[in-house]
C-alpha positions as CSV (number, residue, x, y, z in Angstrom):
1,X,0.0,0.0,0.0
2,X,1.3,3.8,-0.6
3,X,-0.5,4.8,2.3
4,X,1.3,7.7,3.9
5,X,0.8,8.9,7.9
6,X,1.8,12.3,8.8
7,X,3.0,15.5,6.8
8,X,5.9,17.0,5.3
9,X,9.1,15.0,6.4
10,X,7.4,13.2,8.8
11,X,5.7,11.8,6.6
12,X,5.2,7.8,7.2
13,X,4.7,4.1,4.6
14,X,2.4,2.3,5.6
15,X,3.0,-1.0,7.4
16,X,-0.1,-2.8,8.5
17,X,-3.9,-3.0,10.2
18,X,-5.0,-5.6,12.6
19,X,-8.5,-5.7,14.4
20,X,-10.4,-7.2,17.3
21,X,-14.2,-7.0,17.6
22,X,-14.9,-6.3,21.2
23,X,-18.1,-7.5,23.5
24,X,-18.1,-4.2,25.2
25,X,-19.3,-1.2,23.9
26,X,-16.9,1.6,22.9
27,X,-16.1,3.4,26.2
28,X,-15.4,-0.1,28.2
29,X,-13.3,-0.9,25.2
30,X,-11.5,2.9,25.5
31,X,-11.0,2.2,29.2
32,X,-9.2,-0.9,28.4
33,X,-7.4,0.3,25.8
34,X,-5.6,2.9,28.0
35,X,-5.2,0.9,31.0
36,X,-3.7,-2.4,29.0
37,X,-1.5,0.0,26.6
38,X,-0.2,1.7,30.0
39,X,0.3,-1.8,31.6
40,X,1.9,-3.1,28.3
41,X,4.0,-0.6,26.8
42,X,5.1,0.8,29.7
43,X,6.0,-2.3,32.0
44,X,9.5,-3.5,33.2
45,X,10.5,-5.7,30.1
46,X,9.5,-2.7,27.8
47,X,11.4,-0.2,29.5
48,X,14.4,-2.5,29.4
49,X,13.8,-3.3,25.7
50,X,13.4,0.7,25.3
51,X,16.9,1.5,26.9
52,X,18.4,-0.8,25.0
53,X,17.0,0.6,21.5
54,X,17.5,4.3,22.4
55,X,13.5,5.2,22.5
56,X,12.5,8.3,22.5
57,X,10.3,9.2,24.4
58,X,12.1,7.6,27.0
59,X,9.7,7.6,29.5
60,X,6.6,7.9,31.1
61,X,4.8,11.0,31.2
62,X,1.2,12.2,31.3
63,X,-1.9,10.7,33.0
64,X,-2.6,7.2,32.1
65,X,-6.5,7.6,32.5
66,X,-9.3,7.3,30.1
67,X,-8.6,11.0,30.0
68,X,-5.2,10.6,28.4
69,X,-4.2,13.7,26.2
70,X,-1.7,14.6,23.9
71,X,1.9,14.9,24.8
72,X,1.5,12.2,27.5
73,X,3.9,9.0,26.9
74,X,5.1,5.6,27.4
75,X,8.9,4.6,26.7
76,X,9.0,4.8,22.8
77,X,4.9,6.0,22.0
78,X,4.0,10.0,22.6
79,X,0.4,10.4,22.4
80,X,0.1,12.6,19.6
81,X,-3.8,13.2,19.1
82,X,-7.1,12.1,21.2
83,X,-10.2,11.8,20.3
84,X,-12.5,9.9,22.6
85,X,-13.4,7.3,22.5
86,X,-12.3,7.0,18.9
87,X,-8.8,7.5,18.6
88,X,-5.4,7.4,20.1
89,X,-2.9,8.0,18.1
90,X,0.9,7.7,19.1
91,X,4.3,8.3,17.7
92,X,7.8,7.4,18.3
93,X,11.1,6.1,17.5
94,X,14.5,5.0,18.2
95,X,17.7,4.1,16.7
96,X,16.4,2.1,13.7
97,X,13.0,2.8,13.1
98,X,10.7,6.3,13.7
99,X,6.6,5.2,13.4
100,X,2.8,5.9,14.2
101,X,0.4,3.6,16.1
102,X,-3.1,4.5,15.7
103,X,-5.9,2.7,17.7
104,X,-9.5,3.2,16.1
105,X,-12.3,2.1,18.0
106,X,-16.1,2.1,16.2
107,X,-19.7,0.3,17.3
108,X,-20.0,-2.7,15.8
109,X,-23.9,-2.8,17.1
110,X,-25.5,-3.4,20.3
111,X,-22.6,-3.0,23.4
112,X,-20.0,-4.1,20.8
113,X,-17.1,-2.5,19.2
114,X,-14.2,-3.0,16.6
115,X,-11.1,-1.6,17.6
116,X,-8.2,-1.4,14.8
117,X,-4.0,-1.0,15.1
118,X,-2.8,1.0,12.2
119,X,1.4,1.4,12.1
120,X,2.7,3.7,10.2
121,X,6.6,3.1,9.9
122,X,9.9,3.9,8.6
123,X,13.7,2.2,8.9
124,X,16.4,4.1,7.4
125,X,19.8,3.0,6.4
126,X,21.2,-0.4,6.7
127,X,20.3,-1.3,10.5
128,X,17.4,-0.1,9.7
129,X,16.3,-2.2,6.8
130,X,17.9,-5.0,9.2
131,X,15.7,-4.1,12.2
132,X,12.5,-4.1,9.3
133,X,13.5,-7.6,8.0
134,X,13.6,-9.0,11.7
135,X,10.8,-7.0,13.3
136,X,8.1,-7.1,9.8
137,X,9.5,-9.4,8.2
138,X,9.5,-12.4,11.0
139,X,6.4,-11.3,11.8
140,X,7.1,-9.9,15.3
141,X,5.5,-6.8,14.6
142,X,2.0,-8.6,13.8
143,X,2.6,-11.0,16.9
144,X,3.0,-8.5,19.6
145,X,-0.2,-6.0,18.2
146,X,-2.5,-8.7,17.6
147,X,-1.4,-10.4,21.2
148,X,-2.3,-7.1,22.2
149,X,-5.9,-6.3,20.7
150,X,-6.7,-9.8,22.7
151,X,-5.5,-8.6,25.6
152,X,-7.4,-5.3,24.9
153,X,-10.5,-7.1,24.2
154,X,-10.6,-8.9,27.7
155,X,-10.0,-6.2,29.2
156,X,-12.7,-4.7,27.6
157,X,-15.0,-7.5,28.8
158,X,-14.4,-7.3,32.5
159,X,-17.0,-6.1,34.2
160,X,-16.6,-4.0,37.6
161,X,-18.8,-6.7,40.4
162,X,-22.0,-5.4,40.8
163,X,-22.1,-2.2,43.3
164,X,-26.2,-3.3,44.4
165,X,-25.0,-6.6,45.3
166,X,-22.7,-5.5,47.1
167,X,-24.4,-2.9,49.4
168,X,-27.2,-6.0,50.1
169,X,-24.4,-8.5,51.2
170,X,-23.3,-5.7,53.5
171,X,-26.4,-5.4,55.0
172,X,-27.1,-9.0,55.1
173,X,-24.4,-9.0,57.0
174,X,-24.9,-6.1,59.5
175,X,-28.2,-8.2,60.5
């Protein structure tokens, strides 16, 4: 595809899309979204991983919440534009590669959704095209995002416990 993401010298190829319907409607599945990419991109073994490749942004920044806004970030992903509960797009980069992750979340009818993972990318000069042929190529790349839509989706699914039953079993149990 000639798709292109950004402007001027920014400008980004096209790499892939990969996409999850959801059984949650589209704010459960934004909540989710925030809260497993915080938990996933931002986690232990990704900050390690992002040392080691010379991410920028290097780390965390911003609120984390369902109100995430631009310029908060994760080690290698800036969030560059918000629109709830419809899109979060982030960019970043690091020694061999400079991209754009864009989540899209629509209804897909009654307290469903489809959320979507568009990456925009580019890998200049020899290490580069190396860290393409490993990354793309092996399929690494469409591994990690769809492992991540899943873990998304779940998320998504996971319903808070019911606040009424709740308040009866503590009054059951105050008699």
């Amino acid at each position: 595809m000639g798709e292109l993401a950004g402007s001027g010298s920014e400008r980004l190829p096209y790499i892939d899309v990969h996409e999850v319907e959801i059984a949650a409607d589209v704010n459960a599945a934004w909540g989710a979204l925030v809260r497993v990419g915080r938990g996933s991109l931002g986690g232990t073994g990704q900050r390690r991983l992002a040392q080691a490749l010379g991410v920028e942004p290097p780390s965390v920044s911003g609120r984390w919440t369902p109100e995430v806004e631009p310029g908060a970030a994760l080690p290698g992903f800036a969030v560059e534009r918000v629109r709830r509960p419809e899109l979060l797009s982030l960019r970043g980069g690091h020694r061999f590669s400079r991209y754009r992750l864009d989540f899209e979340l629509s209804a897909a009818g009654s307290d469903r959704s489809r959320l979507r993972a568009r990456t925009w990318a580019e890998f200049p000069g020899l290490a580069g095209a190396a860290y393409r042929a490993l990354v793309i190529g092996g399929g690494a790349h469409r591994l990690i995002v769809r492992r991540l839509l899943r873990r998304i989706a779940k998320a998504a699914c996971v319903r808070a416990p019911d606040s009424r039953l709740e308040d009866h079993a503590a009054r059951d149990a105050r008699s």
